[in-house]
C-alpha positions as CSV (number, residue, x, y, z in Angstrom):
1,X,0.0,0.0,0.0
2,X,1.4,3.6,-0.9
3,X,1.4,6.8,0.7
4,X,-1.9,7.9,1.3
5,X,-2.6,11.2,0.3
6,X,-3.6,14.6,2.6
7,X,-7.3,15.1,1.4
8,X,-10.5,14.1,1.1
9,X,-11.5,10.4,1.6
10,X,-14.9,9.1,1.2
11,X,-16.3,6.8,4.2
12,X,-16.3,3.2,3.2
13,X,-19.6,1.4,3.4
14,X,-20.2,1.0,6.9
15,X,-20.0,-3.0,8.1
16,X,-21.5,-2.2,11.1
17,X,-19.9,-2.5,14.8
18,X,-20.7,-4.2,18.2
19,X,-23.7,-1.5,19.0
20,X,-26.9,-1.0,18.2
21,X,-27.8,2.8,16.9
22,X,-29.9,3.2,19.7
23,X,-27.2,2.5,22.1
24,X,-25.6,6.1,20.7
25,X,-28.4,8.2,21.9
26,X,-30.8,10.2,20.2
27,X,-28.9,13.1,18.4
28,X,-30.0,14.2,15.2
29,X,-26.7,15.6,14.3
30,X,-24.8,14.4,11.7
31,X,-20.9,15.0,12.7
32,X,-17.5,15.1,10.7
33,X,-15.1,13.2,11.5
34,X,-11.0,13.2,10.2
35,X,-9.4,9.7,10.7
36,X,-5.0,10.3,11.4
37,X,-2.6,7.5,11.4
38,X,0.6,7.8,12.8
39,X,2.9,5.4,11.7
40,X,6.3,5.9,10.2
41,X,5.9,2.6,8.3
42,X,2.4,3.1,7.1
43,X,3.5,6.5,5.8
44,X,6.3,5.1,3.6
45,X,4.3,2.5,2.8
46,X,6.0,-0.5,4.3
47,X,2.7,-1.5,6.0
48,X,-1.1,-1.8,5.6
49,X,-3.0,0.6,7.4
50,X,-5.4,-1.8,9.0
51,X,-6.1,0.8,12.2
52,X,-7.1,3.7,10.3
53,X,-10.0,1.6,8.4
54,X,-10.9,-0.2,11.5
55,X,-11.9,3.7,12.8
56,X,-13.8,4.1,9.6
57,X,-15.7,1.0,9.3
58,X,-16.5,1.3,12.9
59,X,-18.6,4.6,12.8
60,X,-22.1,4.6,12.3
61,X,-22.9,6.2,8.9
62,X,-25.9,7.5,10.6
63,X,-24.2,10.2,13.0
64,X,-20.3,10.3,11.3
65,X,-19.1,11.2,8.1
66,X,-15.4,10.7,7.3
67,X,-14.4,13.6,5.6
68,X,-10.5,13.3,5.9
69,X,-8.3,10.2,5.9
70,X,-4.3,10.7,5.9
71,X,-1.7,9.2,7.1
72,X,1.5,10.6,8.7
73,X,4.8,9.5,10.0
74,X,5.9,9.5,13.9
75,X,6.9,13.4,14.1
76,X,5.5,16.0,16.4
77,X,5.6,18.7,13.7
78,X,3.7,17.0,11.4
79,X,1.1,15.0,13.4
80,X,0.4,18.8,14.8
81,X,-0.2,20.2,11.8
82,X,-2.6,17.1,10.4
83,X,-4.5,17.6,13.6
84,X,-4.8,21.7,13.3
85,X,-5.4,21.3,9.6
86,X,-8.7,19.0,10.1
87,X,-10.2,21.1,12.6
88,X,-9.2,24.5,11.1
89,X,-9.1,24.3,7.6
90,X,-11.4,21.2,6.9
91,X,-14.1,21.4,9.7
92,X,-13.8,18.4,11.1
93,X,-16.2,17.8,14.4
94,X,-14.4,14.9,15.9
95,X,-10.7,13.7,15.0
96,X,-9.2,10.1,15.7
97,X,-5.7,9.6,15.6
98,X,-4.4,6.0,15.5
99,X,-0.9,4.8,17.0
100,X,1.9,6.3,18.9
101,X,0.5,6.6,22.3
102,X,3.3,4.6,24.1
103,X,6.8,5.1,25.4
104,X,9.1,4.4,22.3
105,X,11.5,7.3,21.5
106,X,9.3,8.2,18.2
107,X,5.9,7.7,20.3
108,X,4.6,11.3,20.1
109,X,1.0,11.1,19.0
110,X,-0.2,13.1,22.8
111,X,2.6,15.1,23.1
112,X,1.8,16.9,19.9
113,X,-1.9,16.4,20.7
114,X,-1.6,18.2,24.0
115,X,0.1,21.1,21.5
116,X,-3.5,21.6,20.1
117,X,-5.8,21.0,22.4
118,X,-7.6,23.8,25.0
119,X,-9.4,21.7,27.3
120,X,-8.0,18.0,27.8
121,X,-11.0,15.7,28.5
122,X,-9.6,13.0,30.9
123,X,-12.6,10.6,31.1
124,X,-12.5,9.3,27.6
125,X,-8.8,8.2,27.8
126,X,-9.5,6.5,31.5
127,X,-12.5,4.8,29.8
128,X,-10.3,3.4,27.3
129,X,-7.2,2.5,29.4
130,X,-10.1,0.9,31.7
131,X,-11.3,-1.4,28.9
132,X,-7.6,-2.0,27.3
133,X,-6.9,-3.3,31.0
134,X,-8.9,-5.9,31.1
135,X,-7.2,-7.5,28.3
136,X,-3.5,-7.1,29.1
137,X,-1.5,-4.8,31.9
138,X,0.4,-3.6,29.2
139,X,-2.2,-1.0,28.6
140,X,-1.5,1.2,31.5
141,X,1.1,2.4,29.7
142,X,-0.9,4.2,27.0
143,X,-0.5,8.2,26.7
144,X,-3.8,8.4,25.0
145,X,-4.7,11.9,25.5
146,X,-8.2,13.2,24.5
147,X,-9.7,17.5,24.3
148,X,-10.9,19.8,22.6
149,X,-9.7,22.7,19.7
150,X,-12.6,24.9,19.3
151,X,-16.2,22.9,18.7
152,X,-13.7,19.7,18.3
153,X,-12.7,17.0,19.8
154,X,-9.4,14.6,19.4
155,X,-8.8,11.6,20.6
156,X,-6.0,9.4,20.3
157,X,-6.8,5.5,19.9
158,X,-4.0,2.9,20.2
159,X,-2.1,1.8,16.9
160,X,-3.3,-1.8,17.0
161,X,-6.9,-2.6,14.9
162,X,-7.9,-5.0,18.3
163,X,-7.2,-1.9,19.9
164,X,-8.8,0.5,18.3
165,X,-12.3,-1.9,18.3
166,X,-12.1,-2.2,22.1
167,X,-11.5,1.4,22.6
168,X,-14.0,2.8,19.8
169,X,-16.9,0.4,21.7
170,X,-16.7,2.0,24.9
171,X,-16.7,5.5,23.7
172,X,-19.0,6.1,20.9
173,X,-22.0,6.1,23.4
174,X,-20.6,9.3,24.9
175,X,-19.4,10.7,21.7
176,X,-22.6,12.2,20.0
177,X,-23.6,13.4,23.2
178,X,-19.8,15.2,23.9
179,X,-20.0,17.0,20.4
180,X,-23.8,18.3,21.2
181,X,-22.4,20.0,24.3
182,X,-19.3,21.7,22.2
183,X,-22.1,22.3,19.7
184,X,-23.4,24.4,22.3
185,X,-26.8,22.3,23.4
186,X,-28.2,23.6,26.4
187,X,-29.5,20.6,28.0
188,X,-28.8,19.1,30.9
189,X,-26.2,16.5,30.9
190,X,-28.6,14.3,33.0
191,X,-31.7,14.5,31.1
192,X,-32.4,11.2,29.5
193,X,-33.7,13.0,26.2
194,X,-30.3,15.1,25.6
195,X,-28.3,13.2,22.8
């Protein structure tokens, strides 16, 4: 597989996940979403990107559109920029980043996040960590960071597709109801009819 291009990149038909719609709340919304991975092999095309379509199969084509799809290699700089770019220039509602979250030397996916983000939204990386534990102790050593740039949120998944499945089912029930409140709905977080 070759370097994938910055740009636009159609959703693939959606294959369904481990949830039901209804499971996802109520919101009428239809957000846009950016898919980054970070992978200095996938970017010089010495490896398949199976993380970065495991994100886009995942997400409900009823509340997600992928409007942005790229892949990038393991440097601050440039995973910053990506990041900025989908929120700034493209309008991206929600931006998922796949791989280095860990503690190698090139593992720099939440220090450049942090770079970007105004308000860092700790719950969705303890849910995930949470999960990830379950299935090996090696996952408390994730950095996966998650906040906000404006109306936007990032979040950093882990660069494995197993990982990115486990983590993706234990969030998506929180995130249409996340982006409503960045959207600026008024209701109350505890109302059962809020998104």
């Amino acid at each position: 597989m070759g370097r994938k291009p910055y740009g636009t990149h159609q959703a693939t038909e959606h294959r369904g996940g481990s949830l039901a719609h209804s499971e996802y709340g109520a919101s009428s919304m239809l957000f846009k979403a950016s898919v980054i991975t970070v992978s200095d092999r996938g970017y010089r095309g010495e490896r398949q990107d199976r993380s970065g379509q495991a994100i886009q199969e995942r997400l409900p084509e009823s509340l997600f559109r992928v409007i942005d799809y790229r892949i990038v290699p393991d440097e601050k700089d440039k995973i910053r920029l990506a990041l900025t770019d989908a929120i700034d220039r493209l309008g991206a509602d929600l931006v998922f980043t796949t791989g280095g979250t860990g503690l190698s030397p090139r593992d720099v996916t939440p220090d450049a996040t942090s770079e970007v983000i105004e308000k860092e939204v700790p719950g969705f990386g303890e849910a995930m960590r949470a999960q990830s534990m379950k299935k090996t102790p090696h996952a408390m050593i994730s950095r996966a960071l998650c906040g906000t740039r404006k109306s936007s949120l990032i979040i950093n998944l882990p660069g494995s597709p197993k990982g990115v499945l486990e983590c993706l089912d234990v969030i998506l029930p929180a995130l249409p109801h996340a982006l409503s409140k960045l959207k600026g709905d008024p209701s109350e977080c505890g109302d059962p009819q809020s998104p």
